[in-house]
N, C-alpha and C positions, 0 to 999 in steps of 0.2 A: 523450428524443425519438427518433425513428424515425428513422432513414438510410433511404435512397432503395431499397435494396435490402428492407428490410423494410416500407413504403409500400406494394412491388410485391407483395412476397406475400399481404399482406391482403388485396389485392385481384384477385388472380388467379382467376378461375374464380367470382369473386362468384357469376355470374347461375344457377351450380349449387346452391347452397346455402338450405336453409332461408330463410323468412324474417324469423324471428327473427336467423337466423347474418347473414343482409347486415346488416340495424340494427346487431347490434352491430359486427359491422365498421366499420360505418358510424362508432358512437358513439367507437371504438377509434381510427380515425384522426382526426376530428374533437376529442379531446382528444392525439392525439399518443403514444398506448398503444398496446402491441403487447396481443393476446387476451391470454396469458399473465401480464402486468403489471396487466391488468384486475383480470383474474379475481383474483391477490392482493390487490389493492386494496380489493377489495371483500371478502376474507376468505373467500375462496372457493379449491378447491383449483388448482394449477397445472394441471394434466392434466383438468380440467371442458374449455376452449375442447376440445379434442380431442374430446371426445366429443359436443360441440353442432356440429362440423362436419360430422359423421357423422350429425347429424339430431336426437340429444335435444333437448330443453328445460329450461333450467334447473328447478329445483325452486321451489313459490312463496316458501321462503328467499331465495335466491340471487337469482331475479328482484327482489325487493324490495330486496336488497343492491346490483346492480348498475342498478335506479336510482336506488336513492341517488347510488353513483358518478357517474353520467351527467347526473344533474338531468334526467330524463327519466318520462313518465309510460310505466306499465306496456305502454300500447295501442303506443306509439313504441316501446318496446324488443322487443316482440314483431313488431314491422313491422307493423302494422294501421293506423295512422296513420303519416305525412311529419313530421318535425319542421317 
């Protein structure tokens, strides 16, 4: 689970970032995961969320990987669609 202190990081400066990076922010807090925990979960390296802050996108692996994670369809984790 998140402490309150890491709730606030994920969401700090959201409206700067990518719009794949808010979804999954989004999807991150919504299940209660830090980016980092995601991204393991999903089998994906710890140091990816870093580099999608910075504006990548995951690769169509990892996308597929992390909605699996999410139970989310790809358009949603990309931010093209609202859950």
């Amino acid at each position: 689970m998140l402490d309150e202190m890491s709730r606030g990081e994920l969401m700090k400066n959201e409206e700067s970032f990518s719009p794949f990076y808010n979804s999954f922010l989004s999807l991150c807090k919504r299940d209660g995961l830090t980016p980092t925990a995601a991204a393991r979960n999903a089998g994906i390296a710890s140091g990816a969320p870093t580099a999608w802050k910075k504006g990548s996108v995951p690769k169509p692996e990892q996308r597929k990987r992390l909605c699996d994670l999410f139970d989310v369809s790809e358009d949603i984790l990309l931010g093209y669609k609202k859950e």
